[in-house]
PDB file of N, CA, C and O in Angstrom:
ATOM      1  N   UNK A   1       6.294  21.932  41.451  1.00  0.00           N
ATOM      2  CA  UNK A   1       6.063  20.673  40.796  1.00  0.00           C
ATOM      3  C   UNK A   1       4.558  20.439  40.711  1.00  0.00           C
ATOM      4  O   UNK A   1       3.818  20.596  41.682  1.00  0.00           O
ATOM      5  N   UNK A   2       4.173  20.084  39.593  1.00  0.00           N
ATOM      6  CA  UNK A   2       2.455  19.984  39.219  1.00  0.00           C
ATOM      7  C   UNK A   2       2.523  18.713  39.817  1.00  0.00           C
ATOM      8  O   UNK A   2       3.567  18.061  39.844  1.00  0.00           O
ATOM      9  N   UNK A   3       0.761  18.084  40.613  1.00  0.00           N
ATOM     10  CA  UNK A   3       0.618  17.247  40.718  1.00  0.00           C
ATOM     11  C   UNK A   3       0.449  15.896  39.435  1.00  0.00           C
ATOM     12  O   UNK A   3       0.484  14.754  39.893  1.00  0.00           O
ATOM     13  N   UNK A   4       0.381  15.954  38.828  1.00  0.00           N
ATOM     14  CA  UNK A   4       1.241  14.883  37.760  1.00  0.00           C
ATOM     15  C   UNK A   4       1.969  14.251  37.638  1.00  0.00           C
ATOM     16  O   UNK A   4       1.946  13.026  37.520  1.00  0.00           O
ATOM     17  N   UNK A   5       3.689  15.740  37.645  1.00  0.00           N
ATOM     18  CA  UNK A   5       4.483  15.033  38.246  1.00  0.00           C
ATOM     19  C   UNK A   5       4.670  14.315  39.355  1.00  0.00           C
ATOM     20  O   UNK A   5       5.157  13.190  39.240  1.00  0.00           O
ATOM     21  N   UNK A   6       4.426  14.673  40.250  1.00  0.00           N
ATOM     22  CA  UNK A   6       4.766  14.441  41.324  1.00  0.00           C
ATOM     23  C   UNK A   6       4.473  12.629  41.687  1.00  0.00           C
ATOM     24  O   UNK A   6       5.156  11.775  42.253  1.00  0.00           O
ATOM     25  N   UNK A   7       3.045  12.617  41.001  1.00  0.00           N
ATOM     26  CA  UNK A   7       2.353  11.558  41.156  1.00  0.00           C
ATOM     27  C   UNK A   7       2.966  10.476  39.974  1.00  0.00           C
ATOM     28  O   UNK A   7       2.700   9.305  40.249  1.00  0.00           O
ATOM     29  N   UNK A   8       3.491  10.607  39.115  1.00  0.00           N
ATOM     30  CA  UNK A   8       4.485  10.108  38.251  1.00  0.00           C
ATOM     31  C   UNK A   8       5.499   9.511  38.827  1.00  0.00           C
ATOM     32  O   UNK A   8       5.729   8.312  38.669  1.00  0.00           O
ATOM     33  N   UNK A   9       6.311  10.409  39.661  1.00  0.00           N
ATOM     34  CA  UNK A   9       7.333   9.751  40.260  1.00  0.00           C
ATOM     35  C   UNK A   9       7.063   8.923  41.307  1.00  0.00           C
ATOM     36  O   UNK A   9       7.701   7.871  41.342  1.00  0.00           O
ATOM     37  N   UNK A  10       6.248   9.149  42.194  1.00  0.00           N
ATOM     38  CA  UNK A  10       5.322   8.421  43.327  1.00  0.00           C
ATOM     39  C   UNK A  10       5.248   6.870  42.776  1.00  0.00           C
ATOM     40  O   UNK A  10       5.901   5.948  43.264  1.00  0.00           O
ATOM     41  N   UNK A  11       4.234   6.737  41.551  1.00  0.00           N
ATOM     42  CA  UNK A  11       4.306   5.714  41.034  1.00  0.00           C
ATOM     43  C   UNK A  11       5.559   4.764  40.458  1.00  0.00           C
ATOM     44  O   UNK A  11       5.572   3.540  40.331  1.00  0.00           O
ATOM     45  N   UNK A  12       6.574   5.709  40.164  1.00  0.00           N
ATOM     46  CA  UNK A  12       7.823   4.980  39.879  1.00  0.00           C
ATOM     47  C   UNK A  12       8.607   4.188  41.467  1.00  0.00           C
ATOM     48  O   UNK A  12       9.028   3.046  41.652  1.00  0.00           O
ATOM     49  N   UNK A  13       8.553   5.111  42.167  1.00  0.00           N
ATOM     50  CA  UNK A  13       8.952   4.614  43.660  1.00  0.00           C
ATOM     51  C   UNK A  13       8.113   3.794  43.812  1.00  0.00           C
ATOM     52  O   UNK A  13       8.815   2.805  44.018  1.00  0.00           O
ATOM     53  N   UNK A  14       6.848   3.375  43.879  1.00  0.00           N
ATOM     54  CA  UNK A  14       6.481   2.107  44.256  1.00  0.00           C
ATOM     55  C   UNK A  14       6.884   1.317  43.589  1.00  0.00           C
ATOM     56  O   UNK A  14       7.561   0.419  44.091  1.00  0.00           O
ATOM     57  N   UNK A  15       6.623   1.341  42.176  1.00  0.00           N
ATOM     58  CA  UNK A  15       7.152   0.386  41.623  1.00  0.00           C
ATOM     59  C   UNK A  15       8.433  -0.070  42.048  1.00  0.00           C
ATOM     60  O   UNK A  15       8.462  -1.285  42.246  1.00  0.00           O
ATOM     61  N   UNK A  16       9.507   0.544  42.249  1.00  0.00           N
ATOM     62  CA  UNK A  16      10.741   0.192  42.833  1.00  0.00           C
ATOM     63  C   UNK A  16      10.643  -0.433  43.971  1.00  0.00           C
ATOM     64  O   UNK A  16      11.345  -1.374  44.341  1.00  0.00           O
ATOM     65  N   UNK A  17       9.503   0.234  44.724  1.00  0.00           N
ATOM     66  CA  UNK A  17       9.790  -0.941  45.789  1.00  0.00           C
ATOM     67  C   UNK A  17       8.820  -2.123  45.766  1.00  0.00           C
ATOM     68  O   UNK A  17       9.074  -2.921  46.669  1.00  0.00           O
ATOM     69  N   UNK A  18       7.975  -2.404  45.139  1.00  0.00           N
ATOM     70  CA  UNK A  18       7.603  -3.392  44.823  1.00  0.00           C
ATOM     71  C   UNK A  18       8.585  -4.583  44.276  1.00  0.00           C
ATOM     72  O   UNK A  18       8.442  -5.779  44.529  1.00  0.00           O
ATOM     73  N   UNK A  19       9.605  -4.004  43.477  1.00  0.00           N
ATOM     74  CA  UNK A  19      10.089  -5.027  42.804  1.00  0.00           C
ATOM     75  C   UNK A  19      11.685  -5.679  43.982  1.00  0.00           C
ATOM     76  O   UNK A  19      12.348  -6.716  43.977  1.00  0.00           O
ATOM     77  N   UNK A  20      11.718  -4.197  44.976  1.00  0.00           N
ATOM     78  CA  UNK A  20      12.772  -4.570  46.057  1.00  0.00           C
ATOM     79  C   UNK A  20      12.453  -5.224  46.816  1.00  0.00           C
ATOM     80  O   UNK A  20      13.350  -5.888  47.336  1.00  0.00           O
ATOM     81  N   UNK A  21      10.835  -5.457  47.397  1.00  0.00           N
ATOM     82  CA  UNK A  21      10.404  -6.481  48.392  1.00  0.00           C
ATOM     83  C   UNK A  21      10.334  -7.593  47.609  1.00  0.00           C
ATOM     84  O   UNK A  21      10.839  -8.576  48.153  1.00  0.00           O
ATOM     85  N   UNK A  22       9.775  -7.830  46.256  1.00  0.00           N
ATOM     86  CA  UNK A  22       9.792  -8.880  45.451  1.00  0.00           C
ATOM     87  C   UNK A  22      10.815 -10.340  45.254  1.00  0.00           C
ATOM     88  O   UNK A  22      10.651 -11.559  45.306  1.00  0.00           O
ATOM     89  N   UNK A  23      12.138  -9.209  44.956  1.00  0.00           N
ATOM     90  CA  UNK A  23      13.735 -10.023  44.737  1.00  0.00           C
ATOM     91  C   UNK A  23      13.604 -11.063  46.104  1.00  0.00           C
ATOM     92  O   UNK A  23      13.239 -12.224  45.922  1.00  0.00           O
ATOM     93  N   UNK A  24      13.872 -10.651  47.240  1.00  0.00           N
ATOM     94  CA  UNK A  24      14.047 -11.876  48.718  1.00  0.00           C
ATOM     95  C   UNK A  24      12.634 -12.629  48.567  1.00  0.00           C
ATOM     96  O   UNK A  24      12.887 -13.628  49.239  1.00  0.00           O
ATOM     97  N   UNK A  25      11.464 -12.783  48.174  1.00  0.00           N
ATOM     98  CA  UNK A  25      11.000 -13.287  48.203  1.00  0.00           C
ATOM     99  C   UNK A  25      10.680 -14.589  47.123  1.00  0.00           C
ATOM    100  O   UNK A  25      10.141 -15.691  47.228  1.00  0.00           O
ATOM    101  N   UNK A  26      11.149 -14.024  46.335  1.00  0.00           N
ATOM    102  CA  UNK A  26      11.927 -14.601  45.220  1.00  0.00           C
ATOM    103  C   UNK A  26      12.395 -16.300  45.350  1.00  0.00           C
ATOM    104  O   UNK A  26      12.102 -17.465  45.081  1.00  0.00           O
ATOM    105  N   UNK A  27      13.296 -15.435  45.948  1.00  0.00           N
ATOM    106  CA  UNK A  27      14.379 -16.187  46.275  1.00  0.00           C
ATOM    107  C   UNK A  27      14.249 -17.218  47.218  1.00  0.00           C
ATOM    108  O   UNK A  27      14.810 -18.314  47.179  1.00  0.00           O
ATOM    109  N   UNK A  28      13.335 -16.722  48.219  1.00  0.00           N
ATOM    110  CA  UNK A  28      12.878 -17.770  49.239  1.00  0.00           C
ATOM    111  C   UNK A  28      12.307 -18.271  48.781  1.00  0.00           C
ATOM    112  O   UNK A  28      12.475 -19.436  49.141  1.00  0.00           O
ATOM    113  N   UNK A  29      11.288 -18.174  47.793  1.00  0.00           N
ATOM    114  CA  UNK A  29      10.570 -19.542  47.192  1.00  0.00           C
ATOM    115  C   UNK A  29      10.815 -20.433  46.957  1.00  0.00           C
ATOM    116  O   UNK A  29      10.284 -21.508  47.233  1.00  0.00           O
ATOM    117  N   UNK A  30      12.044 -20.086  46.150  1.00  0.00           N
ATOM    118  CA  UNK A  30      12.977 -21.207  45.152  1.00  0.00           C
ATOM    119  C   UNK A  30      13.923 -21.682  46.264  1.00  0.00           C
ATOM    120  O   UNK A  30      14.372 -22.820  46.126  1.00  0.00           O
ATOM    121  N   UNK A  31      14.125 -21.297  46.859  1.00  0.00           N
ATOM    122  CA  UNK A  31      15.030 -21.536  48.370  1.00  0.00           C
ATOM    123  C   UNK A  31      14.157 -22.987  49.257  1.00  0.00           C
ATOM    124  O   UNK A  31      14.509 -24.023  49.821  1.00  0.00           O
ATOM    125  N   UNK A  32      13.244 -22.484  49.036  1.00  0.00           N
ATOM    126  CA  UNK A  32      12.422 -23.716  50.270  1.00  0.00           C
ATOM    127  C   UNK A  32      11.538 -24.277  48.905  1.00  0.00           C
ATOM    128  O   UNK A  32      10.669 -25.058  49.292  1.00  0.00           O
ATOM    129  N   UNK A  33      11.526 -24.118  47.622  1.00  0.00           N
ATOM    130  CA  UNK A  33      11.132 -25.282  46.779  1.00  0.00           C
ATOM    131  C   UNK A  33      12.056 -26.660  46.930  1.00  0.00           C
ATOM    132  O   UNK A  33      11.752 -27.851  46.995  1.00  0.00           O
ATOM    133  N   UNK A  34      13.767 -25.696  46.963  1.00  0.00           N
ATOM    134  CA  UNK A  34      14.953 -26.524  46.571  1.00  0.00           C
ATOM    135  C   UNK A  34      14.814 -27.212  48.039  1.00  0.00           C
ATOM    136  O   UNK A  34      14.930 -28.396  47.722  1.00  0.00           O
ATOM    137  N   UNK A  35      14.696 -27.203  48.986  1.00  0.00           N
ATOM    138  CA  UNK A  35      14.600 -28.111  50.475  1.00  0.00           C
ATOM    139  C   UNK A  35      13.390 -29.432  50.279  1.00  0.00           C
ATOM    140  O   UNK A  35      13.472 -30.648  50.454  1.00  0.00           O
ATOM    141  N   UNK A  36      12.724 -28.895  50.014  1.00  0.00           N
ATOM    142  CA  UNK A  36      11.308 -29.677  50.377  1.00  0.00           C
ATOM    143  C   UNK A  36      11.503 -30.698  49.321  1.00  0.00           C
ATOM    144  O   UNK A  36      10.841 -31.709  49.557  1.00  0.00           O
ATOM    145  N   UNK A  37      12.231 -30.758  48.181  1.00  0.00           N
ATOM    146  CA  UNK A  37      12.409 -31.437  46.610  1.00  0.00           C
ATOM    147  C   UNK A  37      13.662 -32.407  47.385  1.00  0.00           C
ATOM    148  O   UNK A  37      13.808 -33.583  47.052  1.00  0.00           O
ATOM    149  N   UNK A  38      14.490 -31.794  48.396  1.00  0.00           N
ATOM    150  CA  UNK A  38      15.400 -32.519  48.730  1.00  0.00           C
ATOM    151  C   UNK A  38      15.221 -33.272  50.123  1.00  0.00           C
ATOM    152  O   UNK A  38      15.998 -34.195  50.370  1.00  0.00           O
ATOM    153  N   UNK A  39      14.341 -32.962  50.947  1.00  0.00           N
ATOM    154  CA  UNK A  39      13.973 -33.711  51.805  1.00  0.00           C
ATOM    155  C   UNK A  39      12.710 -34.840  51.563  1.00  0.00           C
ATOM    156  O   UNK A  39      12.514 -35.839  52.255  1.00  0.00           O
ATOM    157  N   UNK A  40      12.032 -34.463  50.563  1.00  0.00           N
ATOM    158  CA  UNK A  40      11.128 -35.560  50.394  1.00  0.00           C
ATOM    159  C   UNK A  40      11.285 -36.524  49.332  1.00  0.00           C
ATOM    160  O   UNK A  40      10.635 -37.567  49.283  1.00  0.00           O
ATOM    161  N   UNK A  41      12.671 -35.965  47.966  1.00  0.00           N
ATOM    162  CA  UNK A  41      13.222 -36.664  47.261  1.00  0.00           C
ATOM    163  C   UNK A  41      12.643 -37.359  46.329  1.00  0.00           C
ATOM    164  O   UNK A  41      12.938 -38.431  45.802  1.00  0.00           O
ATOM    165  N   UNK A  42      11.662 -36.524  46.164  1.00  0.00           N
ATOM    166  CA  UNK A  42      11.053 -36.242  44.920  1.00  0.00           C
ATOM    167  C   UNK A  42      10.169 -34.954  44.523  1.00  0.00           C
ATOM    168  O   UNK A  42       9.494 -34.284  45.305  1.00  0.00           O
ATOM    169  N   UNK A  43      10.349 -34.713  42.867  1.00  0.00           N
ATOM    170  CA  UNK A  43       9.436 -33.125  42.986  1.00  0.00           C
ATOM    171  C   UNK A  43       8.047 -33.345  43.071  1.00  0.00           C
ATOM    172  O   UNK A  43       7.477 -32.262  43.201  1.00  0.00           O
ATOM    173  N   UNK A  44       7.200 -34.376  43.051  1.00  0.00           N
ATOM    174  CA  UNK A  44       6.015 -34.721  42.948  1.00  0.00           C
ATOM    175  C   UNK A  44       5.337 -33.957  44.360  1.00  0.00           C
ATOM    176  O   UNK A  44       4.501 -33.069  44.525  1.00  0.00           O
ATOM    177  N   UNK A  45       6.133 -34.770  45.224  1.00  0.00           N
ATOM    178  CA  UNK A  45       5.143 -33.548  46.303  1.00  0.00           C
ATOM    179  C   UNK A  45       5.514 -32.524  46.731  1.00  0.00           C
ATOM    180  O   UNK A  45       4.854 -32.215  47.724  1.00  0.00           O
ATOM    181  N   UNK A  46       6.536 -31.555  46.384  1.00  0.00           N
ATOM    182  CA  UNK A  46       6.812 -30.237  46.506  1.00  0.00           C
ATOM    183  C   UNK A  46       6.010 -29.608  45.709  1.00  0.00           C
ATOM    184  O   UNK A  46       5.641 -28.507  46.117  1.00  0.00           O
ATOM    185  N   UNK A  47       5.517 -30.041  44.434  1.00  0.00           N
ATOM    186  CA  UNK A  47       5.413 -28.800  43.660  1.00  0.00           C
ATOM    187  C   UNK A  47       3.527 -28.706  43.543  1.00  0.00           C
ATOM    188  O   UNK A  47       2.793 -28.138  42.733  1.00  0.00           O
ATOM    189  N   UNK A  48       3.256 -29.525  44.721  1.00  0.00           N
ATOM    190  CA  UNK A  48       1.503 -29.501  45.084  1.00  0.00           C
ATOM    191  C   UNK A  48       1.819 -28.218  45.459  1.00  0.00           C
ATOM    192  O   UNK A  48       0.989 -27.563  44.829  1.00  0.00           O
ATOM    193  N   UNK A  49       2.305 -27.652  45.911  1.00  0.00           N
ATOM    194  CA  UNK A  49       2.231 -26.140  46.446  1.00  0.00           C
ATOM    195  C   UNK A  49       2.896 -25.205  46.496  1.00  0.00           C
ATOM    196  O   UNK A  49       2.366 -24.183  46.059  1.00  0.00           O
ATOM    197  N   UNK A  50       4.379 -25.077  47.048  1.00  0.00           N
ATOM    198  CA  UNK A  50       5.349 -24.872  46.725  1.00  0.00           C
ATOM    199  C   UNK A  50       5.783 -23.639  45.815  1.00  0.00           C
ATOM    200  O   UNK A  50       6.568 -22.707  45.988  1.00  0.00           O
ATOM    201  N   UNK A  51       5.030 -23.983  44.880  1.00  0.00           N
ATOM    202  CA  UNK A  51       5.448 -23.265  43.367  1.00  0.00           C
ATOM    203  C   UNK A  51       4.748 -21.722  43.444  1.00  0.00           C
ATOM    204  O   UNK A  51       5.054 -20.712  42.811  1.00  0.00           O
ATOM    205  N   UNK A  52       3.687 -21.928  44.468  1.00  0.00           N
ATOM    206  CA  UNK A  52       2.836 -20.720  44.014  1.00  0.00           C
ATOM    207  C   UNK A  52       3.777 -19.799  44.683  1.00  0.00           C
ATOM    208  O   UNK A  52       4.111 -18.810  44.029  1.00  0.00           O
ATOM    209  N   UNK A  53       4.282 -19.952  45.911  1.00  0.00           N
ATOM    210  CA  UNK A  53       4.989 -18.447  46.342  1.00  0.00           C
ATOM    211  C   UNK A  53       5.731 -18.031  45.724  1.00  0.00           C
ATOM    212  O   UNK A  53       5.676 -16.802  45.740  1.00  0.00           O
ATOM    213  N   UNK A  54       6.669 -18.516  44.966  1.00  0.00           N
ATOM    214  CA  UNK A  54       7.501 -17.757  44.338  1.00  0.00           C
ATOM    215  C   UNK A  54       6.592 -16.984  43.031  1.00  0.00           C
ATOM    216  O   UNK A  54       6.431 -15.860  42.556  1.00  0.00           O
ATOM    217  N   UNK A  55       6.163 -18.299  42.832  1.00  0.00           N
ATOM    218  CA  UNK A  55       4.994 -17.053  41.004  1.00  0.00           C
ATOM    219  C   UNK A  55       4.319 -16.368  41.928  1.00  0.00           C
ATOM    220  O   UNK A  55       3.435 -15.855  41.243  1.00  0.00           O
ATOM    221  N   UNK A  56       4.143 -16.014  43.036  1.00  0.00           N
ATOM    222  CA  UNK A  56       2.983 -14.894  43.487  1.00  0.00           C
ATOM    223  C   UNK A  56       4.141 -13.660  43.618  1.00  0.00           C
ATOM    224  O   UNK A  56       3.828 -12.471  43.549  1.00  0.00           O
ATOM    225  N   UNK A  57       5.466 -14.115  43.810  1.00  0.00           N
ATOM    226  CA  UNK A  57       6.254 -12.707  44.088  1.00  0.00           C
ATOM    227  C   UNK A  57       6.924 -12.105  42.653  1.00  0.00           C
ATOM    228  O   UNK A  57       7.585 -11.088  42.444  1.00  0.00           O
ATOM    229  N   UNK A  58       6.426 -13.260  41.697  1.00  0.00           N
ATOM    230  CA  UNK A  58       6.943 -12.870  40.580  1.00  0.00           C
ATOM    231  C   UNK A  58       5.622 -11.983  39.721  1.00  0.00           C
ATOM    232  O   UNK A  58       5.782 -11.060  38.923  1.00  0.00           O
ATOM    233  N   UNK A  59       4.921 -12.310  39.963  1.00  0.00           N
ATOM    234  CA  UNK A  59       3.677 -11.521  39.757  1.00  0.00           C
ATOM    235  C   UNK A  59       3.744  -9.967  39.889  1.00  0.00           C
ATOM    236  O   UNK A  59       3.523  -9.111  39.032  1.00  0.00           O
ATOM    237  N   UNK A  60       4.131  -9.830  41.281  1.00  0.00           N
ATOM    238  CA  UNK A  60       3.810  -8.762  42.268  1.00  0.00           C
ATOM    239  C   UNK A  60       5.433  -8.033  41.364  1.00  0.00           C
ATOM    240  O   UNK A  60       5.549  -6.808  41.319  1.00  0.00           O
ATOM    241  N   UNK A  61       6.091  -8.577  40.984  1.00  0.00           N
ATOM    242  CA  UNK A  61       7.552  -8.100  40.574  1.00  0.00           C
ATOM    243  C   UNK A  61       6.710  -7.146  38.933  1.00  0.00           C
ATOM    244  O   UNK A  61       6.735  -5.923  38.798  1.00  0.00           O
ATOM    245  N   UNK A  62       6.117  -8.049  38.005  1.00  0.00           N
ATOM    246  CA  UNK A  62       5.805  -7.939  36.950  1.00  0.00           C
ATOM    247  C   UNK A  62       4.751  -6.279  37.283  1.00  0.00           C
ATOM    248  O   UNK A  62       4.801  -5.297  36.543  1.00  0.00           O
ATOM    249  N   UNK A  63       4.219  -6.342  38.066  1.00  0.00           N
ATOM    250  CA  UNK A  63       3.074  -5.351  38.558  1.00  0.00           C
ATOM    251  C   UNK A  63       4.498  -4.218  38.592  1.00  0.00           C
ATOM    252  O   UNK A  63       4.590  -3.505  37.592  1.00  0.00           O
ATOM    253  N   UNK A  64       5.321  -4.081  39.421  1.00  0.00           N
ATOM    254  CA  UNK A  64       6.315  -2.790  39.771  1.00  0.00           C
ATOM    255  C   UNK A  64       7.017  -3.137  38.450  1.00  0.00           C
ATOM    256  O   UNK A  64       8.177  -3.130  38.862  1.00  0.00           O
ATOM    257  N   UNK A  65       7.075  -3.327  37.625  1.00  0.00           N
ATOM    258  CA  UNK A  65       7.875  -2.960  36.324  1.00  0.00           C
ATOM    259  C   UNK A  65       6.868  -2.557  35.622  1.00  0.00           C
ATOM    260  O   UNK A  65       7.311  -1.835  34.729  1.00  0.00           O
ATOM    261  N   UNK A  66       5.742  -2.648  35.561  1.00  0.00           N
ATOM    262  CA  UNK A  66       4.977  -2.387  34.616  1.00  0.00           C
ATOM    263  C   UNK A  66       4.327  -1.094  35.494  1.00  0.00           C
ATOM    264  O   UNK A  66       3.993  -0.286  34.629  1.00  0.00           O
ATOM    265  N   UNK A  67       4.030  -0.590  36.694  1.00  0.00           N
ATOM    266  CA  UNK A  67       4.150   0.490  37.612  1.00  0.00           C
ATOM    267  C   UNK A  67       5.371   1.864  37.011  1.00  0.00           C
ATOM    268  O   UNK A  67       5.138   3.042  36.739  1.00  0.00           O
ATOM    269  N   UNK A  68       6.508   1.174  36.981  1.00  0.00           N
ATOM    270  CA  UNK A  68       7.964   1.936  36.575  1.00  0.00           C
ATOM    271  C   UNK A  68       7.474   2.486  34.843  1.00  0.00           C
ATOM    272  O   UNK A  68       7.385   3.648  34.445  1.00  0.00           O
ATOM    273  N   UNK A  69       7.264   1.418  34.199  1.00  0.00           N
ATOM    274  CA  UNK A  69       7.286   1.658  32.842  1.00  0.00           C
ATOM    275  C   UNK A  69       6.028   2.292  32.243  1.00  0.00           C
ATOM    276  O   UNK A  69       6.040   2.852  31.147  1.00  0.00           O
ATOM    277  N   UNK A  70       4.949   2.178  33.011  1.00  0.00           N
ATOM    278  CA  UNK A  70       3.895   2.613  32.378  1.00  0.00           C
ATOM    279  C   UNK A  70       3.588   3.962  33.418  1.00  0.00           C
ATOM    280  O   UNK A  70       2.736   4.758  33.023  1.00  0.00           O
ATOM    281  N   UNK A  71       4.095   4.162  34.405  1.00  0.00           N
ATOM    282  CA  UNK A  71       4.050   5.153  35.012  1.00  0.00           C
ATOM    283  C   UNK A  71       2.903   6.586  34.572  1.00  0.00           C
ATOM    284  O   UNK A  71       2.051   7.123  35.279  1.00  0.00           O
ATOM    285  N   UNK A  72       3.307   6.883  33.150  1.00  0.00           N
ATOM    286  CA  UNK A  72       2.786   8.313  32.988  1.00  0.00           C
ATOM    287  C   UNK A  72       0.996   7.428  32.324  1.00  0.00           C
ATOM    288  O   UNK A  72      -0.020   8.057  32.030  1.00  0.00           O
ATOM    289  N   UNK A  73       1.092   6.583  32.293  1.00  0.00           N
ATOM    290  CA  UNK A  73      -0.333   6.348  31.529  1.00  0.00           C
ATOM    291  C   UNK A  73      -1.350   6.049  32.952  1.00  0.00           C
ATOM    292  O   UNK A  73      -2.530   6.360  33.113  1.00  0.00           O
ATOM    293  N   UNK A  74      -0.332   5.270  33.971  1.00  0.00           N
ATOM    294  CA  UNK A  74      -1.393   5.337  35.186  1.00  0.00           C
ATOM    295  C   UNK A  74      -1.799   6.422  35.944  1.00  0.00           C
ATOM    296  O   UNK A  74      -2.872   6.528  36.538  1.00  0.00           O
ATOM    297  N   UNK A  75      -0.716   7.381  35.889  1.00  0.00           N
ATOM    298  CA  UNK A  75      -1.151   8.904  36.231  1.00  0.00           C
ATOM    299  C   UNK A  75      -2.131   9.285  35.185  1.00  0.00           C
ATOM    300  O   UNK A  75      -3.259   9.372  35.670  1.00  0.00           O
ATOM    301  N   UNK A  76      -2.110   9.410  34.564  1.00  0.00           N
ATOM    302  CA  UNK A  76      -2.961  10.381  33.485  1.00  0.00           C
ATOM    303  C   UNK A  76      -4.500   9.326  33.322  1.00  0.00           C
ATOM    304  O   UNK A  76      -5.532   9.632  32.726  1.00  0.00           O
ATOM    305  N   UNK A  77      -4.225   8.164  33.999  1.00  0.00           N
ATOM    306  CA  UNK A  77      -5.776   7.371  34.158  1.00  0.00           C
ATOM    307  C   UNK A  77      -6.367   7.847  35.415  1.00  0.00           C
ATOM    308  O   UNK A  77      -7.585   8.008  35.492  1.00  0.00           O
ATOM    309  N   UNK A  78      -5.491   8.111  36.526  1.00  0.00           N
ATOM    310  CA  UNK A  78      -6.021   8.403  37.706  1.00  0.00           C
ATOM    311  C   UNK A  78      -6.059   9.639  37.893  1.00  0.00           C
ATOM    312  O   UNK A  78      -6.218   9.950  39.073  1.00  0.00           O
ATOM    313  N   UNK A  79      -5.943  10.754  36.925  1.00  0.00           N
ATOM    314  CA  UNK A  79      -6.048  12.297  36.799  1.00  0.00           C
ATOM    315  C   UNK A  79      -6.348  12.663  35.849  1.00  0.00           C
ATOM    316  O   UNK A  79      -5.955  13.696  35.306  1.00  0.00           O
ATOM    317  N   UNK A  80      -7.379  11.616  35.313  1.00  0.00           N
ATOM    318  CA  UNK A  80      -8.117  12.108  33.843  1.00  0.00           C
ATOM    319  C   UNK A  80      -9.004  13.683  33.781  1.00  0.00           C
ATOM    320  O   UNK A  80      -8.872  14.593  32.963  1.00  0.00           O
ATOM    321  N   UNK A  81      -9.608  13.618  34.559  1.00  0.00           N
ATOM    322  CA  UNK A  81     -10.533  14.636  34.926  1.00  0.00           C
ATOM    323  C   UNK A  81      -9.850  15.838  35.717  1.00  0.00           C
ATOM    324  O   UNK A  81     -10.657  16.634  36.199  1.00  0.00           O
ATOM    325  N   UNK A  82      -8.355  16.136  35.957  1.00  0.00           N
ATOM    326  CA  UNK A  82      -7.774  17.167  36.439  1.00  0.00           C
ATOM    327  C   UNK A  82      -7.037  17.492  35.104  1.00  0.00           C
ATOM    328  O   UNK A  82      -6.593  16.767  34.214  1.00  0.00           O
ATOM    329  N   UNK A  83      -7.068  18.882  35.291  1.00  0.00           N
ATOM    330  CA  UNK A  83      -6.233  19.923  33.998  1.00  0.00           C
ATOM    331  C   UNK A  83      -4.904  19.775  34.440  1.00  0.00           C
ATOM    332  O   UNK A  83      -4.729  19.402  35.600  1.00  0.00           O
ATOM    333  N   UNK A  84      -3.882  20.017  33.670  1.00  0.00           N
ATOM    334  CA  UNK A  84      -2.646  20.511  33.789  1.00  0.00           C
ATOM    335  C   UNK A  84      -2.672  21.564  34.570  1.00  0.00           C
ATOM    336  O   UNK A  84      -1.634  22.177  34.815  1.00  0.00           O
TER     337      UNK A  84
END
């Protein structure tokens, strides 16, 4: 297996797991948005802060799909200067 490949697929596995640590965190965001909206009983002061963890894991989600999908262009950026 040429290093290319190899490093191709490398990049696809992170991406995968980027987007597998991503999902529970996800979820906990919106998990303890939905508490804090219901214990203080209104969204006004949940969403002073609140909001960012989940868009930070959705971020980090968008990064491993775009890791998965763009895969052969980030190899071939980070092995510009190596031959086949």
């Amino acid at each position: 297996m040429k290093t290319k490949q190899l490093a191709n697929i490398l990049i696809k596995i992170v991406g995968l797991s980027v987007i597998a640590h991503g999902i529970p965190s996800v979820l906990s965001g919106f998990v303890t948005m939905i508490q804090a909206v219901g214990r203080a009983g209104n969204y006004n002061y949940a969403s002073n802060y609140l909001w960012l963890y989940p868009l930070s894991s959705l971020v980090a989600m968008a990064v491993g799909i775009y890791l998965i999908v763009k895969s052969r262009e980030v190899t071939a950026l980070l092995f510009k200067d190596e031959a086949d």
